[in-house]
N, C-alpha and C positions, 0 to 999 in steps of 0.2 A: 326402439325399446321392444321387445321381444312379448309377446303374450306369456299371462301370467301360466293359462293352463300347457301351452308347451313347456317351459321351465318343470313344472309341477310332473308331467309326460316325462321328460328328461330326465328326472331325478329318478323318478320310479324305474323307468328300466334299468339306470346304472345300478340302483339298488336291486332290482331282481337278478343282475349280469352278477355281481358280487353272490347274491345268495347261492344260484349254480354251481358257483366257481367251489363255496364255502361247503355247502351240501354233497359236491361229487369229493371233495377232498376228503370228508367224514364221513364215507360211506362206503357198500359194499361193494368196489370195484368189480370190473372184470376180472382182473389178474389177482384177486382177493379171493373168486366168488366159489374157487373150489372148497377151499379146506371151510371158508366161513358157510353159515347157514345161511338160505333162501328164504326168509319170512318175507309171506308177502299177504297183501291184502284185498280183499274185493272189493268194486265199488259200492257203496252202502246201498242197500233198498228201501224204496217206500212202498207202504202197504197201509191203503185207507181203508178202516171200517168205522161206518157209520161219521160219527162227528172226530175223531180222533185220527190221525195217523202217525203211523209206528216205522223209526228211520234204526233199520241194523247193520252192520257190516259184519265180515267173517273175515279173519287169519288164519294163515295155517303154513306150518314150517316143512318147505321142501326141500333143506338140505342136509346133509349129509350127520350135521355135527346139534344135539341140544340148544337151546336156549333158556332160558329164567327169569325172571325177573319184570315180565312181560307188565307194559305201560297203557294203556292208547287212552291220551286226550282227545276233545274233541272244542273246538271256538265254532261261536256261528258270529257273521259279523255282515257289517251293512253300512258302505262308504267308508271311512276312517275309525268307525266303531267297532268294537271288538268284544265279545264277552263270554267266559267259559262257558262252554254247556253241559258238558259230562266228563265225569274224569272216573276209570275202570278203579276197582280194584286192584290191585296188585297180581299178578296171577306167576307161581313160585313155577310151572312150568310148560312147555310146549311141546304133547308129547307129536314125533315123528309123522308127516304126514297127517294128521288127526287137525281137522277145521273145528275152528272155536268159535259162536256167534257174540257179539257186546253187542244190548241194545243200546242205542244212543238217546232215545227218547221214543212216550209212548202216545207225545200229545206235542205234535212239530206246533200247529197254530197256538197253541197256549203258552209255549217257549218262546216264539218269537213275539207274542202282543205283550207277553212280561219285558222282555227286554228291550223293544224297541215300538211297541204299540202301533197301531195302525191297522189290527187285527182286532175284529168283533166276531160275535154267533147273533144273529136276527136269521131263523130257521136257514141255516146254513153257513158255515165261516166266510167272512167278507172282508174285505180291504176297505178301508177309509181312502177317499181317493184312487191316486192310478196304484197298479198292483209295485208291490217294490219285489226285488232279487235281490235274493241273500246269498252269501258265499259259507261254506263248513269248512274249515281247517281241520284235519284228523293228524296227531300224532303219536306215533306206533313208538315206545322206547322200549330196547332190549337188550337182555347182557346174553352173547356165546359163551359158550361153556365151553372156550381154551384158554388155555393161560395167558395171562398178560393183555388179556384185551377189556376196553372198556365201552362204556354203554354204547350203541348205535342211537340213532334218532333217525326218525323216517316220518314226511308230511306228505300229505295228501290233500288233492285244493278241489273243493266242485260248489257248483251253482245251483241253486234251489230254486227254480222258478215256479208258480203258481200256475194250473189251469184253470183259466175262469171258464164258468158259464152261467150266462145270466145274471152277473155278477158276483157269485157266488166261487167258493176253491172248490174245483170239484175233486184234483187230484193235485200231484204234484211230479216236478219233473230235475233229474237230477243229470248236470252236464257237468266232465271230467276237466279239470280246469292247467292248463301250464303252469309251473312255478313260476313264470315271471309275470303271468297276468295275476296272477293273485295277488301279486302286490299292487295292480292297478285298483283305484277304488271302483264300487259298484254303488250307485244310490238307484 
């Protein structure tokens, strides 16, 4: 009889092999990439001041042709758990070249003890226990401005781990993640 966690191992990467598969089909190819637009995005940043820190990313459109309609969710999750964190405004356009910042949050440690606790302040943000690693899902949706075409989606996977010291967060650290591990859990 086979352990339960290879089973578990197995399923997730057939599922992330499909995602790939699913994701390059509705996306912006190579042999697409001229006439469609380059919207692409930076990996988010963190910046700690004082007790609070502030997680942003920037888009910005290098190709050739508009876009509209601009999306970006954003999930933080932890194991099997999942839970919106931010979701943009709608933004009607993306002018050429020209970087847009979304904050995602201005208060990471207070967004993750709301949703998944294990997060305290006794004179500096603290873990209950061992430190946990959380994963952020970003997704980018947008419509080109040619005809006949319909919305893109675009995901983006990274890792948030905690610098401790003293046991204390004194910072935090953000690792770019492959589509098919993100589908692996992280507790």
């Amino acid at each position: 009889m086979p352990d339960a966690s290879l089973i578990i191992a197995v399923v997730a990467i057939v599922i992330g092999v499909i995602s790939l598969v699913f994701n390059w089909r509705h996306s912006e190819s190579l042999f697409r990439r001229r006439e469609y637009p380059a919207v692409a995005w930076y990996m988010p940043k963190i910046s700690k001041e004082g007790n609070d820190t502030a997680v942003t990313t920037t888009i910005c459109n290098y190709g050739p042709k508009g876009v509209s309609s601009i999306f970006l969710g954003a999930f933080i999750c932890r194991g099997f758990k999942s839970e919106a964190w931010c979701r943009s405004e709608p933004i009607d356009d993306l002018p050429l070249r020209e970087e847009l910042v979304f904050p995602l949050t201005s208060e990471l440690e207070k967004d993750i003890s709301e949703r998944f606790g294990g997060v305290f302040y006794d004179n500096g943000w603290r873990f209950m226990g061992k430190p946990k690693t959380y994963k952020i899902t970003l997704r980018l949706e947008y419509l080109p401005l040619i005809a006949d075409t319909s919305y893109f989606v675009r995901k983006s996977y990274y890792l948030i781990k905690p610098a401790i010291e003293n046991s204390t967060i004194k910072s935090w650290e953000l690792k770019s993640l492959s589509a098919w591990r993100s589908w692996l859990p992280c507790f």
